[in-house]
N, C-alpha and C positions, 0 to 999 in steps of 0.2 A: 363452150366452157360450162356454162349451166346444165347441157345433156351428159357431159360427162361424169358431174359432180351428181347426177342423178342417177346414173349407171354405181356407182361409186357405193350410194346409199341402199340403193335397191340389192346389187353384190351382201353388201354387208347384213341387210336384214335377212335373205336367202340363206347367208350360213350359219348365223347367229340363229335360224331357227330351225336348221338342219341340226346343228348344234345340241340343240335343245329337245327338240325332238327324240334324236341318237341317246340323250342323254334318260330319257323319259323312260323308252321302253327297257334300256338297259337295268334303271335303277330298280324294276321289281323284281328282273329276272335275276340279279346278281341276291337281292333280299333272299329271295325261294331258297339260294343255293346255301348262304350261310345259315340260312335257317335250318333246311336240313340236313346239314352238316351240325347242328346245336350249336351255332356261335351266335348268339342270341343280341348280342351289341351290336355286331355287324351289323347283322340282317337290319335289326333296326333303324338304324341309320338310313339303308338302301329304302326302306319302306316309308321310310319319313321323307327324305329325297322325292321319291315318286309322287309322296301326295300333293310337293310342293309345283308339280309340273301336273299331275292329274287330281286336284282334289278332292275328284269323283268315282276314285277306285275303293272300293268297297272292300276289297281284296285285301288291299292294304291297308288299310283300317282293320280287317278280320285279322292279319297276323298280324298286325301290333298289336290287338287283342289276348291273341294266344303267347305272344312275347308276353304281355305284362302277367298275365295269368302264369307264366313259366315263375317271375320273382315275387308273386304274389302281391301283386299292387292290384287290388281290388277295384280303389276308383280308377284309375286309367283303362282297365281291363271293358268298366261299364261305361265309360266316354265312349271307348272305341268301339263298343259293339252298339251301343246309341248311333253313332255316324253310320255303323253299318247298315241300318236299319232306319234309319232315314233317307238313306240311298234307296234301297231294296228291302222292303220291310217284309218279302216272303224270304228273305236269305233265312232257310230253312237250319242253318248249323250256327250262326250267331244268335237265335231266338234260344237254340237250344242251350249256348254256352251262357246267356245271360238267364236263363232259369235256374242253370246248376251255380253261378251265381247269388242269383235271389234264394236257394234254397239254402246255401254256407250262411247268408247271410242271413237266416230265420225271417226272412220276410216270405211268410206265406201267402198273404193275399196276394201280390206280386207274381208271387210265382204261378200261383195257382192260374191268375190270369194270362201266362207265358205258358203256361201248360198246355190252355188251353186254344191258343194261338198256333203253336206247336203244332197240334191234333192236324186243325186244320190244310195248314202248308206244306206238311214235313213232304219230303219227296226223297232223298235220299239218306237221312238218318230216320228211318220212321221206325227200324228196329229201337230205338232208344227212349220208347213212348211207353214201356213196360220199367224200366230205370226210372225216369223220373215220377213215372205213377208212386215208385215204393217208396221212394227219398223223400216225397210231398207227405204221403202216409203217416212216416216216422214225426214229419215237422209240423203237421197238422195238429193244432191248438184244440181241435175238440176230442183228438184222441186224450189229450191231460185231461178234459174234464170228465170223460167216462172212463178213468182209469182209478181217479178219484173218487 
């Protein structure tokens, strides 16, 4: 009686995380799809789904990122790229998206400090190290005062 009631429990935990699992790797891949198809709720959802089965994907914290930065929710957009980056703090393309961030948002010291973190890591956006160079220029506080 007792070994079967423990076949019983063991059965159950096996599918319930077969389950779970199936469900895990699904919910980013179905995120990616809506998102690049621009169904921006969708994907969300699929992304938010995943973190609640991996809350270690960075991945998915980067495109809730780039969802919130779609509807221009600024804090959400720097939550998410904060988690990305506390995951993986060389994720060389969330450093860059929370610079051009700090720069909309005239925090130049910020930025400057992102810029220069940027320099360092970049590996695959390092063409974009001439961009933020000019954007920082324009917002840079002592260009006012030698203009004045």
């Amino acid at each position: 009686m007792k070994k079967n009631f423990l076949i019983k429990v063991f059965l159950s935990y096996f599918l319930l995380t077969c389950t779970l699992i199936a469900a895990q790797s699904d919910s980013f891949e179905k995120g990616i799809e809506f998102f690049k198809n621009n169904e921006f709720e969708k994907s969300k959802i699929y992304f938010e789904r995943d973190l609640v089965f991996n809350p270690k994907n960075e991945k998915s914290y980067l495109y809730l990122a780039k969802i919130f930065s779609e509807r221009d929710n600024e804090e959400e957009v720097e939550i998410n790229l904060n988690n990305v980056l506390l995951l993986n703090p060389q994720n060389d393309e969330a450093v860059y998206m929370l610079t051009l961030l700090k720069i909309k948002q005239y925090d130049y010291k910020r930025a400057q400090e992102l810029k220069d973190r940027f320099t360092l890591i970049c590996k695959k956006l390092c063409s974009k190290k001439n961009e933020i160079k000019e954007k920082l220029e324009k917002l840079n506080p002592e260009n006012d005062k030698n203009n004045n």
